[in-house]
N, CA, C and O atoms as a Maestro MAE file, in Angstrom:
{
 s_m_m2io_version
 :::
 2.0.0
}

f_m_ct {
 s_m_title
 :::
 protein
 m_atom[276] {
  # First column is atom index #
  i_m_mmod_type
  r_m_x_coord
  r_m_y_coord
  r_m_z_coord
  i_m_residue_number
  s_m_chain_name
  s_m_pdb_residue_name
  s_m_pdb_atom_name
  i_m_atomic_number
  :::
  1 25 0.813 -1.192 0.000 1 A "UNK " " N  " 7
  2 3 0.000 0.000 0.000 1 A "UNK " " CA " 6
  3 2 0.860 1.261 0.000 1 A "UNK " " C  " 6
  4 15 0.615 2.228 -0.721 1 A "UNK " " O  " 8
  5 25 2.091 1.177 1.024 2 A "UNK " " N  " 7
  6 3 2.520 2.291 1.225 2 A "UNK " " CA " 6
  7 2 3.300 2.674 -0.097 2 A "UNK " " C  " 6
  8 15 3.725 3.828 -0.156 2 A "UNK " " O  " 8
  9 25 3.586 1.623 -1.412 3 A "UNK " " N  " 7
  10 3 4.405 2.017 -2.603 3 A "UNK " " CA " 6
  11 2 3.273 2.528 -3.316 3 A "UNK " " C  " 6
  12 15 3.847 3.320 -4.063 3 A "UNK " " O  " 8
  13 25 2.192 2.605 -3.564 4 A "UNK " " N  " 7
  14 3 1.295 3.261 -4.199 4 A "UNK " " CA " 6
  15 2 1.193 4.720 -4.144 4 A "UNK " " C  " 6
  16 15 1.197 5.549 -5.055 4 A "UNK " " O  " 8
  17 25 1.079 4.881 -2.591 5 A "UNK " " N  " 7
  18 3 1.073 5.942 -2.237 5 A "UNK " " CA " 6
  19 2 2.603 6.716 -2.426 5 A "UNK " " C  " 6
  20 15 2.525 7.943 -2.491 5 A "UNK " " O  " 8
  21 25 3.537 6.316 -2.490 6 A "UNK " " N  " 7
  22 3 4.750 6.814 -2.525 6 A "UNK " " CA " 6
  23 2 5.063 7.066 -4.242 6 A "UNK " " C  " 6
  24 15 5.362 8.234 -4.489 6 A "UNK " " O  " 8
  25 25 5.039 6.314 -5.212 7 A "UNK " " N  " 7
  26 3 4.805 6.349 -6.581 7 A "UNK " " CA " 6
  27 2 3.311 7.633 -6.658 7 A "UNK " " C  " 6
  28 15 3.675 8.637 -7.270 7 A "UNK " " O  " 8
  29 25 2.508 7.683 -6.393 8 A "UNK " " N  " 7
  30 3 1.804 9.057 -6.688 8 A "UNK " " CA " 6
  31 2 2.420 9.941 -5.841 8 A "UNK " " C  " 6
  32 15 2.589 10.966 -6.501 8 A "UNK " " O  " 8
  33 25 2.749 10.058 -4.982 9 A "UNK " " N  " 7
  34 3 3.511 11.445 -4.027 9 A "UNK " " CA " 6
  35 2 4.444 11.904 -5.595 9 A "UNK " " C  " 6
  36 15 4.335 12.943 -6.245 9 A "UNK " " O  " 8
  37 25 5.356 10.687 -5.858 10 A "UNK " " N  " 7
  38 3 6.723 11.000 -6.819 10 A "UNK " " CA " 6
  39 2 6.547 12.028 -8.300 10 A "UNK " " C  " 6
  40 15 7.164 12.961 -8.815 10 A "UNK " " O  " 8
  41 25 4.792 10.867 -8.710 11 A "UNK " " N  " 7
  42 3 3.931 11.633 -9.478 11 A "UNK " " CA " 6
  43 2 3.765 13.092 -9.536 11 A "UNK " " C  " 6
  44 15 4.216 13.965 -10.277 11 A "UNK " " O  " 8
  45 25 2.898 13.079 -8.421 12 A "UNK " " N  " 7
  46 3 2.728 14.473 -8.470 12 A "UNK " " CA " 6
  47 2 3.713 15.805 -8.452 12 A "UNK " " C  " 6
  48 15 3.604 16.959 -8.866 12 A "UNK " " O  " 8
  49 25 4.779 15.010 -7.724 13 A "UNK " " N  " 7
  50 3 5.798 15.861 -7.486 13 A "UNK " " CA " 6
  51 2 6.403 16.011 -8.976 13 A "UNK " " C  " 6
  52 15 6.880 17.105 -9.279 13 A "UNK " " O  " 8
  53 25 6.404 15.370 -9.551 14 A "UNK " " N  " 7
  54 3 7.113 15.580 -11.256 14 A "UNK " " CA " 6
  55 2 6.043 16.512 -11.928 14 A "UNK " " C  " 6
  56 15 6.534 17.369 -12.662 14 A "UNK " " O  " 8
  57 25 4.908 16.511 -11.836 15 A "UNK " " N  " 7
  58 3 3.770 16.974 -12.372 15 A "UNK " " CA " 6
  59 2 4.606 18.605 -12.411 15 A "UNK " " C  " 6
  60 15 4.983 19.287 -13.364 15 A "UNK " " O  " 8
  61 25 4.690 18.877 -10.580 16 A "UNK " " N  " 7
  62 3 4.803 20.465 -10.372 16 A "UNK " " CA " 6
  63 2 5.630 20.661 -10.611 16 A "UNK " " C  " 6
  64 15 5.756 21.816 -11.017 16 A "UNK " " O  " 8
  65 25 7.060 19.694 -10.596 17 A "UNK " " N  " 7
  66 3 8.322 20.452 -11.214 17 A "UNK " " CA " 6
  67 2 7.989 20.485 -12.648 17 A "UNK " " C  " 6
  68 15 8.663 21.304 -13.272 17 A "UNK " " O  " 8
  69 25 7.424 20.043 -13.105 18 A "UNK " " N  " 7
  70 3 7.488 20.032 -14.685 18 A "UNK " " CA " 6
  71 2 6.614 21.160 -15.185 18 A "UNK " " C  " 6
  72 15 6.731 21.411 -16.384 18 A "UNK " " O  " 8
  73 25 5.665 21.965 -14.409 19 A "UNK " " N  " 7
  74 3 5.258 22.913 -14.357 19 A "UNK " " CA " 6
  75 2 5.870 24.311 -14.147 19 A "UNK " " C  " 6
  76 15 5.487 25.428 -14.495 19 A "UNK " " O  " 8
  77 25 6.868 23.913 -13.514 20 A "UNK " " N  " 7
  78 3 7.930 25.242 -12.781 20 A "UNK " " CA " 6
  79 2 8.435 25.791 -13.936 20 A "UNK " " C  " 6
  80 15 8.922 25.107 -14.835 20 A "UNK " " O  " 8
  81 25 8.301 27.566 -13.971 21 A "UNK " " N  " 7
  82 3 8.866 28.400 -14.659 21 A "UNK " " CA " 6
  83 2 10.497 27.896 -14.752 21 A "UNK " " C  " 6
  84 15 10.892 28.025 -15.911 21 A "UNK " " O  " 8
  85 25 11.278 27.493 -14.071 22 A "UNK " " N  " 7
  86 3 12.602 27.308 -14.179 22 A "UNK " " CA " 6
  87 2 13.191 25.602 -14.313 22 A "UNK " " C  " 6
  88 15 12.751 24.627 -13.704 22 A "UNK " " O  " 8
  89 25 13.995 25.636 -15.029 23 A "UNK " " N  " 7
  90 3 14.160 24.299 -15.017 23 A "UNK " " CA " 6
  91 2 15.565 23.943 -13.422 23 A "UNK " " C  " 6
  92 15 15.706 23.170 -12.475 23 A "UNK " " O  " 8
  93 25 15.979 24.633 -13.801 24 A "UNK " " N  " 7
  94 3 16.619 24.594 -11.698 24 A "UNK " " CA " 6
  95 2 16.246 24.135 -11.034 24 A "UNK " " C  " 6
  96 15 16.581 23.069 -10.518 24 A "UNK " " O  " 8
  97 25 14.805 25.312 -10.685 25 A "UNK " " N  " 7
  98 3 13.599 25.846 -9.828 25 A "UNK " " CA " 6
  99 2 12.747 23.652 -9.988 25 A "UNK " " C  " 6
  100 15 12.693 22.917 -9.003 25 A "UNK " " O  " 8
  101 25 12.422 23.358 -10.957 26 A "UNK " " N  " 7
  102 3 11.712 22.322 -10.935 26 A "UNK " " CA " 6
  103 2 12.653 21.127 -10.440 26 A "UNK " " C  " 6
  104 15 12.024 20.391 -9.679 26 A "UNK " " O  " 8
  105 25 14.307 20.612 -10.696 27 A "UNK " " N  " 7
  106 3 14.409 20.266 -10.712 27 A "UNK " " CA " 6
  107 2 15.196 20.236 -8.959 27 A "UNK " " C  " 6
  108 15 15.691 19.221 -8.470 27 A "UNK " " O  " 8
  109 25 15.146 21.268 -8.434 28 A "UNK " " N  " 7
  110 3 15.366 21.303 -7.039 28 A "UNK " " CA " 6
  111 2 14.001 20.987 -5.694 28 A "UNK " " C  " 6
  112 15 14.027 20.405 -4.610 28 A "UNK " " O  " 8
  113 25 12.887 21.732 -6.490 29 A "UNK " " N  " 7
  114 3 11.562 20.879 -6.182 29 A "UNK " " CA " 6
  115 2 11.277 19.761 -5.996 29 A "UNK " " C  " 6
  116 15 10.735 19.398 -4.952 29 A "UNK " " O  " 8
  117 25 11.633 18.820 -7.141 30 A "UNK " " N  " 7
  118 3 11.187 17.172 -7.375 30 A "UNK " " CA " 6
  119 2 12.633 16.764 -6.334 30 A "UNK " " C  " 6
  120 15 12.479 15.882 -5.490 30 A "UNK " " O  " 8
  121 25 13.779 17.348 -6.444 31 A "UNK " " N  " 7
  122 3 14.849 16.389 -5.273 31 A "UNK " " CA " 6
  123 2 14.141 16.744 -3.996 31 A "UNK " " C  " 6
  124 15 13.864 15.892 -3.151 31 A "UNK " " O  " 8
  125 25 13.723 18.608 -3.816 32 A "UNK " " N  " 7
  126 3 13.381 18.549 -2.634 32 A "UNK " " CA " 6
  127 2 11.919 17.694 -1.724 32 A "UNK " " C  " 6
  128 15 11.899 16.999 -0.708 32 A "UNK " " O  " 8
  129 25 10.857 18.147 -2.641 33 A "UNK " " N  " 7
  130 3 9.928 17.649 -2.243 33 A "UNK " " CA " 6
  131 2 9.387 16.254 -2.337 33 A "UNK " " C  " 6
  132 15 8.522 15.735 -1.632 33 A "UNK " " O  " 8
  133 25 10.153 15.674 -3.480 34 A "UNK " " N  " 7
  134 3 10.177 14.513 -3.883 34 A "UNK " " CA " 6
  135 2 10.833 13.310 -3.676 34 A "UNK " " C  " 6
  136 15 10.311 12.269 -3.276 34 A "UNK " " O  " 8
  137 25 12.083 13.501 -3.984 35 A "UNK " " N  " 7
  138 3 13.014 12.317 -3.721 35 A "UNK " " CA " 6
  139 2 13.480 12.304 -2.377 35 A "UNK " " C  " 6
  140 15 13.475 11.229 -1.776 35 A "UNK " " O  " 8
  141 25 13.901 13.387 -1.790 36 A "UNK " " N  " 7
  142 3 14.171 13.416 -0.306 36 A "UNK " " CA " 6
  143 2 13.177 12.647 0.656 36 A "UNK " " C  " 6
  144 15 13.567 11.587 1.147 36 A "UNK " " O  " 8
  145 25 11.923 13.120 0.947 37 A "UNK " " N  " 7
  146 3 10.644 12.578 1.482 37 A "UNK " " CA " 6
  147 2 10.415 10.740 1.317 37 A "UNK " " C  " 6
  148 15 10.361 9.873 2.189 37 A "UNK " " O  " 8
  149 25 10.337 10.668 0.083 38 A "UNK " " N  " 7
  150 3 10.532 9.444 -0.029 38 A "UNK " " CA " 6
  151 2 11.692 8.426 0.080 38 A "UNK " " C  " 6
  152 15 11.574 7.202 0.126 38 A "UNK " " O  " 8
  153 25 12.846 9.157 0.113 39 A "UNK " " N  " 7
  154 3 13.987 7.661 0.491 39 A "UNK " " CA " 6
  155 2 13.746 8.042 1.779 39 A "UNK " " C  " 6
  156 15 13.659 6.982 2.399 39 A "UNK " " O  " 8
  157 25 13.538 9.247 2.780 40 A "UNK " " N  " 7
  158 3 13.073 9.164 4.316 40 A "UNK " " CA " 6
  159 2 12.552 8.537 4.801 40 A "UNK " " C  " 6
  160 15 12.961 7.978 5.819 40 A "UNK " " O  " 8
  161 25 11.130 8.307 4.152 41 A "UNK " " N  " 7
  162 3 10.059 7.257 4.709 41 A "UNK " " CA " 6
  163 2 10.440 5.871 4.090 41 A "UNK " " C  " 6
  164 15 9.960 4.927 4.717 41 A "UNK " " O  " 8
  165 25 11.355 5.464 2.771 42 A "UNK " " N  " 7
  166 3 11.504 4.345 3.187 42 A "UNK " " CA " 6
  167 2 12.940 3.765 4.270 42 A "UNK " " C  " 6
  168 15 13.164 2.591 4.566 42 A "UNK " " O  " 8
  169 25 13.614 4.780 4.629 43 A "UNK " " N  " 7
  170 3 14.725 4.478 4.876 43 A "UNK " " CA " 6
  171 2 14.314 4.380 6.689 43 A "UNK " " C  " 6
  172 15 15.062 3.724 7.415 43 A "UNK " " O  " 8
  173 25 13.221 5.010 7.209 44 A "UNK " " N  " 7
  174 3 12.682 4.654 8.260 44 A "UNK " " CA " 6
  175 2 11.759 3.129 8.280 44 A "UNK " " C  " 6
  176 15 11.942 2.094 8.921 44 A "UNK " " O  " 8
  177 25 10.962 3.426 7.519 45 A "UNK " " N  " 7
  178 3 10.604 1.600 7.120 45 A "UNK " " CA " 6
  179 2 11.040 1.025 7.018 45 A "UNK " " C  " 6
  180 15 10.631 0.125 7.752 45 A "UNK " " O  " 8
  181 25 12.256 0.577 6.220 46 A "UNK " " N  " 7
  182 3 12.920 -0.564 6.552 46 A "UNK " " CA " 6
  183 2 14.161 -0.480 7.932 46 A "UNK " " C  " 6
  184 15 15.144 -1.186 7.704 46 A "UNK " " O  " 8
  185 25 14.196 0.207 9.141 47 A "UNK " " N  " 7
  186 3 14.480 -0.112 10.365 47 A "UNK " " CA " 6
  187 2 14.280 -1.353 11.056 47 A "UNK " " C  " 6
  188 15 15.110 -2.214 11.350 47 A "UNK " " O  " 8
  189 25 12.805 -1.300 11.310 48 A "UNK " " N  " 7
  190 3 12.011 -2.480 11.897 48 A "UNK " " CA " 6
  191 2 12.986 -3.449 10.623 48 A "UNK " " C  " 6
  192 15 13.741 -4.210 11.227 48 A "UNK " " O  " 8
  193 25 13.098 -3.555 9.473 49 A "UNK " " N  " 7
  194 3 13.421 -4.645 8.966 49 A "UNK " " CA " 6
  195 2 14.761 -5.757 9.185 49 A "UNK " " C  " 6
  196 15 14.895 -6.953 9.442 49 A "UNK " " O  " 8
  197 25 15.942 -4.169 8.820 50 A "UNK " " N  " 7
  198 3 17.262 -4.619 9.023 50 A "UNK " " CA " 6
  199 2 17.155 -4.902 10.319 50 A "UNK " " C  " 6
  200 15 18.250 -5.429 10.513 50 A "UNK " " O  " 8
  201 25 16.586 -4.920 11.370 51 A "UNK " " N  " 7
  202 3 16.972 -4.695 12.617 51 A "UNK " " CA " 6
  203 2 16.498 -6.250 13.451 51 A "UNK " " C  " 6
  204 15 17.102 -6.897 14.306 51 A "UNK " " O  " 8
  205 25 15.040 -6.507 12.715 52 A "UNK " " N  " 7
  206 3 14.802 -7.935 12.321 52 A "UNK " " CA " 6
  207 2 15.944 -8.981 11.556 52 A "UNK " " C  " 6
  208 15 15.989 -10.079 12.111 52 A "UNK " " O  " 8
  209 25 16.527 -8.887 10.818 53 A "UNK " " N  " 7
  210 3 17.476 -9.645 9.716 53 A "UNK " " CA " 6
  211 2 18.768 -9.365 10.847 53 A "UNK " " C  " 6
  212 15 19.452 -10.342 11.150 53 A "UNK " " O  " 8
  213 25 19.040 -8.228 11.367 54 A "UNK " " N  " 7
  214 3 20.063 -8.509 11.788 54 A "UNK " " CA " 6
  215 2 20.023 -9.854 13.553 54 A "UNK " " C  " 6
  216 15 20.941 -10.594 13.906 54 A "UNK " " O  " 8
  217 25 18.717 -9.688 14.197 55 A "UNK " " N  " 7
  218 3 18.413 -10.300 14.834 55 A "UNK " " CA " 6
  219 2 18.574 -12.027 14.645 55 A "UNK " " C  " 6
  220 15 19.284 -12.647 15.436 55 A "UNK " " O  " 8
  221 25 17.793 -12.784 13.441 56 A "UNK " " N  " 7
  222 3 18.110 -13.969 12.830 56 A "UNK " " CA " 6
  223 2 19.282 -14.284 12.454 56 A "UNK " " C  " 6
  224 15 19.699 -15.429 12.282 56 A "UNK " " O  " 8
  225 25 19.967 -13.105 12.284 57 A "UNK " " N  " 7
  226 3 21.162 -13.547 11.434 57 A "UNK " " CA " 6
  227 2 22.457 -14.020 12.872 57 A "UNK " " C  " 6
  228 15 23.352 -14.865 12.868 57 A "UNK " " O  " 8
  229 25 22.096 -13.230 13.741 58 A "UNK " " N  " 7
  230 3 22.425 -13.443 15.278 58 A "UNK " " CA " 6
  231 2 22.212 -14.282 16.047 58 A "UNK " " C  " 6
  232 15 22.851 -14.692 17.016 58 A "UNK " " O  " 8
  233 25 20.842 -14.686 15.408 59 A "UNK " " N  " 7
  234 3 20.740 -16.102 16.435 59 A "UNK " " CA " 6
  235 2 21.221 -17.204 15.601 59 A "UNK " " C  " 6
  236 15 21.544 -18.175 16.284 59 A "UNK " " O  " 8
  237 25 21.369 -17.358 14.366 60 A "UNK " " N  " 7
  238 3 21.649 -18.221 13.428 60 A "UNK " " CA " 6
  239 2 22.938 -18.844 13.987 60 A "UNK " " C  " 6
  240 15 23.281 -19.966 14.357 60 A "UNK " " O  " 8
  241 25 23.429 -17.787 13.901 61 A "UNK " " N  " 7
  242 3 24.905 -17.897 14.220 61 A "UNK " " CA " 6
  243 2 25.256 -18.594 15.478 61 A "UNK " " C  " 6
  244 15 26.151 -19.435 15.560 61 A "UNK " " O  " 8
  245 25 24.063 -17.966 17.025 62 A "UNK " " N  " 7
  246 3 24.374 -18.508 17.965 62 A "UNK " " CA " 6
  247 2 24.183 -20.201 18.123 62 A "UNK " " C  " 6
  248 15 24.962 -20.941 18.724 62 A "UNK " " O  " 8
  249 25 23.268 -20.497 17.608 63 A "UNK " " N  " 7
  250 3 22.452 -21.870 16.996 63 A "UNK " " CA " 6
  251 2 23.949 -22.701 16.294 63 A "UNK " " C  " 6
  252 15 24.502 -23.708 16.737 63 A "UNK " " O  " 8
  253 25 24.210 -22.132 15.454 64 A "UNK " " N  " 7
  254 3 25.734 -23.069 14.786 64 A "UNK " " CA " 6
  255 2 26.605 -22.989 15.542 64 A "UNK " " C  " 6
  256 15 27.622 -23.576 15.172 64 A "UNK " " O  " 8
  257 25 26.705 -22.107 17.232 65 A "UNK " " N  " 7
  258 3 28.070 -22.430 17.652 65 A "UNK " " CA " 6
  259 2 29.095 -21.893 17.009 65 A "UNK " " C  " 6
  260 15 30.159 -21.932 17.626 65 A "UNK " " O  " 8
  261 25 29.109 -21.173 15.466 66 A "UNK " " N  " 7
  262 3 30.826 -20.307 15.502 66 A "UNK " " CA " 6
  263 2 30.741 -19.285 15.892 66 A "UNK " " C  " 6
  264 15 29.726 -18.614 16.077 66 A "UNK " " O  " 8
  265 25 31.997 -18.994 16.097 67 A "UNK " " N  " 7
  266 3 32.699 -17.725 17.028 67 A "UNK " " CA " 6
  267 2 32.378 -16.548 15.911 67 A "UNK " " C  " 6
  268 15 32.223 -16.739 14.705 67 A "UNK " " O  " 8
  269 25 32.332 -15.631 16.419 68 A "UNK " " N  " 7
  270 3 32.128 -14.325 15.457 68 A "UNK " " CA " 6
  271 2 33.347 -14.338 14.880 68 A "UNK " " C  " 6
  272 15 34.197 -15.036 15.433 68 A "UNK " " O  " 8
  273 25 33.743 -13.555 13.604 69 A "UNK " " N  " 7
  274 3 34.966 -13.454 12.844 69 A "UNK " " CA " 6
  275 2 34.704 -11.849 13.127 69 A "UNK " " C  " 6
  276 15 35.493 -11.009 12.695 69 A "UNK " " O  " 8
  :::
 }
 m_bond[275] {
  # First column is bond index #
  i_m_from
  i_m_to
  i_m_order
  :::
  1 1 2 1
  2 2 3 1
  3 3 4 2
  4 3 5 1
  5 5 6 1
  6 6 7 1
  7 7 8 2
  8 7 9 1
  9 9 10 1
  10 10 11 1
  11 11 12 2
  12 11 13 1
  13 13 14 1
  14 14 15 1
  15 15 16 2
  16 15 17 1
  17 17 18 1
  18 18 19 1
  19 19 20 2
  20 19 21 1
  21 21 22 1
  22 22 23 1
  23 23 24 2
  24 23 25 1
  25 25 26 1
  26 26 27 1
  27 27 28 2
  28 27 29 1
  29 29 30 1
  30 30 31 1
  31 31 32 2
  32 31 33 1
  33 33 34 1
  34 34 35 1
  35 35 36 2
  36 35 37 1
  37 37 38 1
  38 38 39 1
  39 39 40 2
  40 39 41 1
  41 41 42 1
  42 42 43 1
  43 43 44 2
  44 43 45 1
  45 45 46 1
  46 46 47 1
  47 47 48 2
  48 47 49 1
  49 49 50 1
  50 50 51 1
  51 51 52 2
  52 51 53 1
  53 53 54 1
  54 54 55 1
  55 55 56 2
  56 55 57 1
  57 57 58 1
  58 58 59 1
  59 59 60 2
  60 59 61 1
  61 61 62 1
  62 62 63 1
  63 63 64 2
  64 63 65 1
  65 65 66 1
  66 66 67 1
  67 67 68 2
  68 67 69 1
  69 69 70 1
  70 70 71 1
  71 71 72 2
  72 71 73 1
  73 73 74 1
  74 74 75 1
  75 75 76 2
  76 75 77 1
  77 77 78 1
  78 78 79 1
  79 79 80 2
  80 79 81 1
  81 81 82 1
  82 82 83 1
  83 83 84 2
  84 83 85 1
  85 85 86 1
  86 86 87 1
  87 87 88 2
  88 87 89 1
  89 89 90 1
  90 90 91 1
  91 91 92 2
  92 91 93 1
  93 93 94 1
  94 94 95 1
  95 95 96 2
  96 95 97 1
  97 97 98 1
  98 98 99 1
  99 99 100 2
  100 99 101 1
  101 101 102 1
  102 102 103 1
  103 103 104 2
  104 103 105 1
  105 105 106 1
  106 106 107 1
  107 107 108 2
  108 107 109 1
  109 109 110 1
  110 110 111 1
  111 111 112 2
  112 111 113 1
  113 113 114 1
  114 114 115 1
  115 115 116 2
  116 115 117 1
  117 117 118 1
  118 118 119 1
  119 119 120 2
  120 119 121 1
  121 121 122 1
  122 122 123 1
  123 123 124 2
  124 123 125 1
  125 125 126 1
  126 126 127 1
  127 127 128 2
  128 127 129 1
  129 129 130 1
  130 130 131 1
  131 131 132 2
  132 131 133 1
  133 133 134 1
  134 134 135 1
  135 135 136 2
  136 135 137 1
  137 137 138 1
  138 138 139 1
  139 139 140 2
  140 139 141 1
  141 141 142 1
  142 142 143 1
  143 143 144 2
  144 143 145 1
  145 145 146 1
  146 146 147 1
  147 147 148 2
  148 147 149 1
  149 149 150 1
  150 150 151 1
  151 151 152 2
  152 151 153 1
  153 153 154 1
  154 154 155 1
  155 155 156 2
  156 155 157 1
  157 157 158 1
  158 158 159 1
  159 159 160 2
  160 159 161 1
  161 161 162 1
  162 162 163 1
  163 163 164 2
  164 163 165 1
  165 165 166 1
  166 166 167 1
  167 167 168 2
  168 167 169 1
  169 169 170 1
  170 170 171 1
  171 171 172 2
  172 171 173 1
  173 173 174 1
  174 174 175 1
  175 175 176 2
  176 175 177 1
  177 177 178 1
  178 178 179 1
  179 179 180 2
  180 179 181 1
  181 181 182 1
  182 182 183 1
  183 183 184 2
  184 183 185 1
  185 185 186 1
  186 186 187 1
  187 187 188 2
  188 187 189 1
  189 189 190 1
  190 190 191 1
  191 191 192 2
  192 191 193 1
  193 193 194 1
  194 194 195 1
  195 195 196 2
  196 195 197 1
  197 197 198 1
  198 198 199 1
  199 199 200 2
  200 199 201 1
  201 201 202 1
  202 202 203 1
  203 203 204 2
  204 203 205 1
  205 205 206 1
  206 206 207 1
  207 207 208 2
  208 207 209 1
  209 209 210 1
  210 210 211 1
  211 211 212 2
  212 211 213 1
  213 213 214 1
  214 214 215 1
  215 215 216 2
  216 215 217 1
  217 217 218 1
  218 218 219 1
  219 219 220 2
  220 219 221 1
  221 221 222 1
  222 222 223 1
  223 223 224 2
  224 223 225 1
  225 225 226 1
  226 226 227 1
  227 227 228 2
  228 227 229 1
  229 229 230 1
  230 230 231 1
  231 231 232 2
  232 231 233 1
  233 233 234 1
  234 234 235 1
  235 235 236 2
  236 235 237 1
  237 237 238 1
  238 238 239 1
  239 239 240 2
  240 239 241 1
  241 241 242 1
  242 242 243 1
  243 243 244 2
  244 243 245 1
  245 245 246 1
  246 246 247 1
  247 247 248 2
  248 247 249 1
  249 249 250 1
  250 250 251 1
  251 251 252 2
  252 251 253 1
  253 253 254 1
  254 254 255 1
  255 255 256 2
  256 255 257 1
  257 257 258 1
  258 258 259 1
  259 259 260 2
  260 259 261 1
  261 261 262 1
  262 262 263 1
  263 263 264 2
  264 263 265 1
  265 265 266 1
  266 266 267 1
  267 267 268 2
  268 267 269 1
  269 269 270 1
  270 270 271 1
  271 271 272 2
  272 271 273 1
  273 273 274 1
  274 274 275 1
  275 275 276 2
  :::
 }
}
């Protein structure tokens, strides 16, 4: 759900830079309002993830008995 919504945010955001009197002006818009926002929210979403993976990957390890390298 949340890539739907993130692909139209991106949308729209191209819409208005592509509207912008300046091509600068638009193309500092779509990094600002656009691309920034969105690697934020996914780069907070996947927290819970790595943080999970790094957990399994920890016990995996404890489970086989080798020593950390």
């Amino acid at each position: 759900m949340i890539w739907i919504i993130l692909l139209g945010w991106l949308y729209v955001m191209l819409m208005v830079a592509a509207a912008s009197d300046s091509v600068i002006y638009g193309i500092m818009l779509f990094v600002g309002l656009g691309i920034l926002p969105t690697w934020l929210i996914l780069w907070f979403w996947g927290i819970p993830l790595r943080r999970r993976m790094r957990q399994q990957q920890e016990q995996a390890e404890s489970e086989s008995g080798q020593p950390d390298q």
